[in-house]
C-alpha positions in Angstrom: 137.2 -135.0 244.1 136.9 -135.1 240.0 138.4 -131.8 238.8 138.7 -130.2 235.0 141.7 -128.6 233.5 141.4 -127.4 230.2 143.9 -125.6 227.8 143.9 -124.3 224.3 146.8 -123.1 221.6 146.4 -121.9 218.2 149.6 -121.3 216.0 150.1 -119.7 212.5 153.4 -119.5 210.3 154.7 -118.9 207.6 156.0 -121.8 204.9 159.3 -121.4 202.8 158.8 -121.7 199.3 160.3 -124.6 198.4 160.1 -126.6 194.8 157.6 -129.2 196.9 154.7 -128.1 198.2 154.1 -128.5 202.1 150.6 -130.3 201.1 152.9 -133.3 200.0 154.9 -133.7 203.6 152.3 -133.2 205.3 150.6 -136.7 203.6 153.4 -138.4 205.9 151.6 -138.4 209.3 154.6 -140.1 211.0 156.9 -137.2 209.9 154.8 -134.5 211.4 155.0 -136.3 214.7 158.3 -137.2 215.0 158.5 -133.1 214.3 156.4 -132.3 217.3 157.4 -134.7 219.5 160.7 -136.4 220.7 161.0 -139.4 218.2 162.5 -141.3 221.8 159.2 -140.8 223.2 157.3 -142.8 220.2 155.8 -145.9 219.1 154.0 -146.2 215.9 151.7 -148.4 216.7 150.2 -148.4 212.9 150.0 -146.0 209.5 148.0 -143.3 211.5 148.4 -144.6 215.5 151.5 -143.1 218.0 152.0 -143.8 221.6 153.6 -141.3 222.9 155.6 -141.1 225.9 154.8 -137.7 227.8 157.2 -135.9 230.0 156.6 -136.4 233.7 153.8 -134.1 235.0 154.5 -132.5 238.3 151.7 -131.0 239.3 151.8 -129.5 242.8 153.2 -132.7 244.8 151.9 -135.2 242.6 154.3 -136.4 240.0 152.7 -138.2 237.0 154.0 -139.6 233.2 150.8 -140.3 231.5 151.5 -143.1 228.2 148.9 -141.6 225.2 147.9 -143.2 222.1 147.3 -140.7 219.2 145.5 -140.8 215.9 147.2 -139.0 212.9 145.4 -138.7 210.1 145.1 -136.8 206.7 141.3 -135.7 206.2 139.5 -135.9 203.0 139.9 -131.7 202.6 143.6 -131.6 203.6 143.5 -130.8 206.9 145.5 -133.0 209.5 143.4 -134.1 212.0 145.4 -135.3 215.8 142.8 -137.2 218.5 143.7 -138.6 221.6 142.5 -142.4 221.8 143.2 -143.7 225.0 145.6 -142.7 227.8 147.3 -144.9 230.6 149.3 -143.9 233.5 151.7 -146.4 234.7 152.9 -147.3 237.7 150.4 -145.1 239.6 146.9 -147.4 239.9 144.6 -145.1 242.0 145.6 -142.3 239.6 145.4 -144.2 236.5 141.6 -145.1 237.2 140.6 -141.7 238.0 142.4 -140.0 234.7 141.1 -139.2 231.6 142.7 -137.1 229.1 141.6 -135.6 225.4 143.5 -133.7 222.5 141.8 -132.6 219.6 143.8 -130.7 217.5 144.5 -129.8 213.4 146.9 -128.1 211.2 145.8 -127.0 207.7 147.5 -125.3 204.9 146.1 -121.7 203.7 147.1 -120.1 200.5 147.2 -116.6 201.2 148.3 -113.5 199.0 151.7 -113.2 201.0 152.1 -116.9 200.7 151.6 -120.3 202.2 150.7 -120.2 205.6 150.4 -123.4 208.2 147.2 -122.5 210.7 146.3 -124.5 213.5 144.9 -125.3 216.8 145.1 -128.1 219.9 142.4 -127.9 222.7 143.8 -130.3 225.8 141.6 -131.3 228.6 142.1 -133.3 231.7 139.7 -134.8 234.3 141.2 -136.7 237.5 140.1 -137.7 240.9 142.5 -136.2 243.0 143.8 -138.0 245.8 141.8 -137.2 249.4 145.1 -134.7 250.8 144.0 -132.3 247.9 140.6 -132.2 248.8 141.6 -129.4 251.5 142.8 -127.2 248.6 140.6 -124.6 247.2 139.1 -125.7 243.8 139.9 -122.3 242.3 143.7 -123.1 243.2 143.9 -126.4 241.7 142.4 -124.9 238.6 144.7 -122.6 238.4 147.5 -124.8 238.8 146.2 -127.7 236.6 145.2 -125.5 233.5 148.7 -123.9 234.1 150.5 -127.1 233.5 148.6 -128.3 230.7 149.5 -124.5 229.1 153.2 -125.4 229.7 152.6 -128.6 227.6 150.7 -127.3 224.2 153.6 -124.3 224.6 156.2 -126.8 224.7 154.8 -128.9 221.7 153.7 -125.4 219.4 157.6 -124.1 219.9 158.9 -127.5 217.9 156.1 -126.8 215.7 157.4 -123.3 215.2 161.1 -124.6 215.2 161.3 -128.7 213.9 158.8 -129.0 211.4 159.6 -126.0 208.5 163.3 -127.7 209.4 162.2 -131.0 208.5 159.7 -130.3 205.8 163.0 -128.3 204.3 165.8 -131.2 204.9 162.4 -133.9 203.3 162.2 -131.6 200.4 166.4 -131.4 200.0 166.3 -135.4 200.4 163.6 -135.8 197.3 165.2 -133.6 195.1 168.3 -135.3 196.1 166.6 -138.7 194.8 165.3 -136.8 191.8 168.4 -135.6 190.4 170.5 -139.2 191.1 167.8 -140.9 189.4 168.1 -138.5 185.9 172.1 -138.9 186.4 171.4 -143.0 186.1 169.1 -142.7 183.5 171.1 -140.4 181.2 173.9 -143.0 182.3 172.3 -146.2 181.3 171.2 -144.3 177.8 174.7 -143.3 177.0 175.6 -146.5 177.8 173.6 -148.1 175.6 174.3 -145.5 172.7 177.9 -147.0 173.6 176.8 -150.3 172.6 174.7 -150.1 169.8 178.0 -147.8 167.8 180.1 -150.9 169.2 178.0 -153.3 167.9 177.7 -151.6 164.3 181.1 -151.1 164.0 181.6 -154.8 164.3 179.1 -155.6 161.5 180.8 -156.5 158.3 
């Protein structure tokens, strides 16, 4: 019996000023991930591909850990675009040929007159051939339970979006500056330096 789940979670927040804009982190797709997600749980499989290991599912007595591979990827206007691609469950066959899964999702920057503001939005929907003991169970109840689950998920991934990635986008922006000001302390070093050697050298001159 093929039945739908379906979720959706839109988040907002406000961004620090800091002396980097956010618009520059956010062209590391492999950052924003490892800010969502576990860094444990991940592969990158390539400059804009994750598999990512999801927390086991429990979902009334059936116990699942689907395996999904994610696109990450800047768009042309900005906006970060996040797309399922394919999606395996291991170790559980029957389950695995009956399951589909699909994230869309984005996150775009808005300039707004109180300051920059992150907006975004994740739509998750599942489709899967329960096993014949479920068939006994009012849709409406699976439903209920399925789309509650997959709730519990985009909630779980939009709090480390509210907490992990102003974090890291603030220790990123420390690390640069960081790089910034040891590079000008080596340069004002090697010119000195220099100015070192060139009064040596004329003092030597007869």
């Amino acid at each position: 019996m093929a039945t739908k789940f379906i979720s959706t979670q839109s988040v907002e927040l406000a961004v620090p000023e800091q002396v980097i804009p956010i618009q520059h982190y956010l062209r590391q797709p492999q950052r924003l991930v490892n800010a969502l997600v576990d860094s444990s749980r991940i592969k990158q499989l390539s400059e804009e591909t994750f598999r990512l290991k999801m927390r086991p599912l429990t979902f009334m007595s059936l116990s699942i850990q689907p395996t999904v591979e994610m696109r990450v990827w800047l768009k042309s206007n900005g906006v970060i675009g996040l797309q399922s691609i394919g999606c395996e469950i291991i170790g559980f066959e029957y389950i695995n040929q009956r399951f589909n899964l699909n994230l869309e999702g984005y996150l775009s920057v808005e300039e707004l007159f109180t300051g920059t503001h992150l907006k975004g939005q994740a739509d998750l929907q599942v489709i899967i051939d329960l096993p014949p003991p479920f068939c006994f169970t009012p849709k409406t109840i699976l439903e209920t339970a399925g789309n509650g689950l997959l709730k519990s998920v985009l909630l779980t991934i939009k709090q480390r979006l509210l907490h992990q990635l102003l974090a890291d986008y603030c220790h990123w922006v420390e690390l640069q500056t960081q790089d910034v000001q040891s590079c000008e302390v080596k340069t004002m070093t090697t010119s000195q330096e220099s100015g070192i050697r060139s009064q040596s050298s004329e003092a030597c001159l007869p």
